[in-house]
C-alpha positions in Angstrom: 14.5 -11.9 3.6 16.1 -11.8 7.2 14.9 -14.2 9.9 13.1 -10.9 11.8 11.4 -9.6 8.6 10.0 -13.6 8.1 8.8 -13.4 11.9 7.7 -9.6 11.9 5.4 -10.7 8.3 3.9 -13.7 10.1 2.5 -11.6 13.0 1.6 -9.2 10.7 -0.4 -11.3 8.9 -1.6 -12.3 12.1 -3.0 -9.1 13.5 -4.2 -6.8 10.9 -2.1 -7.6 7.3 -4.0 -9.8 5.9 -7.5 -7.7 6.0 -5.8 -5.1 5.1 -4.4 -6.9 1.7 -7.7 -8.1 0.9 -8.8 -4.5 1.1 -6.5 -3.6 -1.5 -6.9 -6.9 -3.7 -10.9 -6.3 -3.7 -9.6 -2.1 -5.0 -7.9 -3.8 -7.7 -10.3 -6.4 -8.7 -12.8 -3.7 -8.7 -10.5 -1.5 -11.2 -9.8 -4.3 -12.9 -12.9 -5.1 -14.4 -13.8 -1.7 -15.6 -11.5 -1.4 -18.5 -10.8 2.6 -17.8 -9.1 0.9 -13.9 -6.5 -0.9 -15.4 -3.4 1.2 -14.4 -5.3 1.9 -10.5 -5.6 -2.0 -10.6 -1.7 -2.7 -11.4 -0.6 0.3 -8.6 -3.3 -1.8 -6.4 -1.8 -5.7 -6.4 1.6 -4.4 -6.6 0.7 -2.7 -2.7 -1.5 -5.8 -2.0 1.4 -7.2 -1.9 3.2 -5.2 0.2 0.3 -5.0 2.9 0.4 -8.3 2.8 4.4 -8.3 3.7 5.9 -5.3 4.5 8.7 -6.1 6.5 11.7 -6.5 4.3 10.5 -3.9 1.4 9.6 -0.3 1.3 7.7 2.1 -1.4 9.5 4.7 -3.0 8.8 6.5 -6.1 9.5 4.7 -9.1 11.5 7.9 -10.4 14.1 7.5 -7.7 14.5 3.9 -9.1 14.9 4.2 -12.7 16.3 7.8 -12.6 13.9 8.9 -15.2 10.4 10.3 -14.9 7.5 8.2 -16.7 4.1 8.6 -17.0 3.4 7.7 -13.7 5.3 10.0 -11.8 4.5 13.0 -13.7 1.7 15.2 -14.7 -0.9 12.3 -15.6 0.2 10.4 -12.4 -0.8 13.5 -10.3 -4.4 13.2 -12.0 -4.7 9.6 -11.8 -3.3 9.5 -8.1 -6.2 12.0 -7.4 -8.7 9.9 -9.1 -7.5 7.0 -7.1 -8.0 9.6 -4.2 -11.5 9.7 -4.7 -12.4 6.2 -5.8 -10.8 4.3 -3.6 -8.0 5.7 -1.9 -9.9 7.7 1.1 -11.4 4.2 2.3 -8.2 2.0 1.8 -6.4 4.8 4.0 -9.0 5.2 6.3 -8.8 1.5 7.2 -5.3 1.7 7.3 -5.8 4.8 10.3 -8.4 2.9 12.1 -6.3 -0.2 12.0 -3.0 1.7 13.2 -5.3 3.2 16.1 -6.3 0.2 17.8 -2.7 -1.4 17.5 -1.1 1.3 19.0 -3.4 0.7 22.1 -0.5 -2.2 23.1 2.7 -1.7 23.1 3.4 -4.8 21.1 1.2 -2.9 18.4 3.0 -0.1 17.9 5.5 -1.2 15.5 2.3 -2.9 13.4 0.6 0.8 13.7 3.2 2.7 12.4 3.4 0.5 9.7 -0.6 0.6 8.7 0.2 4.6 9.0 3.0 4.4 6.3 0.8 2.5 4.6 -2.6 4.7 4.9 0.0 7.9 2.7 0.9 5.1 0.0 -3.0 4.3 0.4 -3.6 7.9 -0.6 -1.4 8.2 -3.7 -0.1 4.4 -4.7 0.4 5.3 -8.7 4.3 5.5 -9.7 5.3 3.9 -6.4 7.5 1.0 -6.7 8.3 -1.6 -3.8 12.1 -2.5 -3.4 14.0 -4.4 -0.8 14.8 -2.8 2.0 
């Protein structure tokens, strides 16, 4: 990881990351114990982890890694995304928005709310994302 992603993480964490990851690590506990929320919970640490430290990696569809479609980024990853949608996704993304929002009002915050915004979409459909280096 380069010496401005380490620095860019830290205040991150520092100003918004870190409530944000728990958001998404209480999603996937929460899927976790029913036994029907085991793939949401997967999708949901993997992006804990990336709201957590985002600088340095980037989502992109796990399709356009492996160069083959799987379960998750086809038909049944549309339906699950949009179960994730209503369970849990609308709140994780909302928090994301409202986060983003009151960055933005400095201008030290703006790179910080544009990330939160990237991450409120993957909030909305996380299932057959993969994080990579950037």
């Amino acid at each position: 990881m380069q010496p401005v992603s380490i620095l860019l993480n830290i205040l991150w964490i520092l100003i918004g990351g870190a409530w944000m990851a728990f958001g998404w690590l209480v999603a996937a506990i929460i899927m976790a114990i029913t036994i029907i929320g085991i793939p949401w919970a997967r999708a949901a640490f993997n992006i804990a982890v990336y709201t957590l430290l985002p600088f340095g990696s980037r989502a992109v569809r796990r399709d356009e890694v492996t160069g083959m479609e799987d379960i998750g980024t086809g038909p049944l990853g549309v339906i699950g995304n949009l179960i994730w949608l209503v369970l849990a996704g609308w709140w994780l993304a909302l928090g994301h928005v409202i986060t983003a929002v009151l960055l933005a009002v400095t201008i030290i915050g703006i790179p910080f709310a544009w990330a939160h915004l990237k991450l409120a979409g993957i909030a909305l459909w996380p299932i057959g994302k993969v994080i990579v280096p950037a």
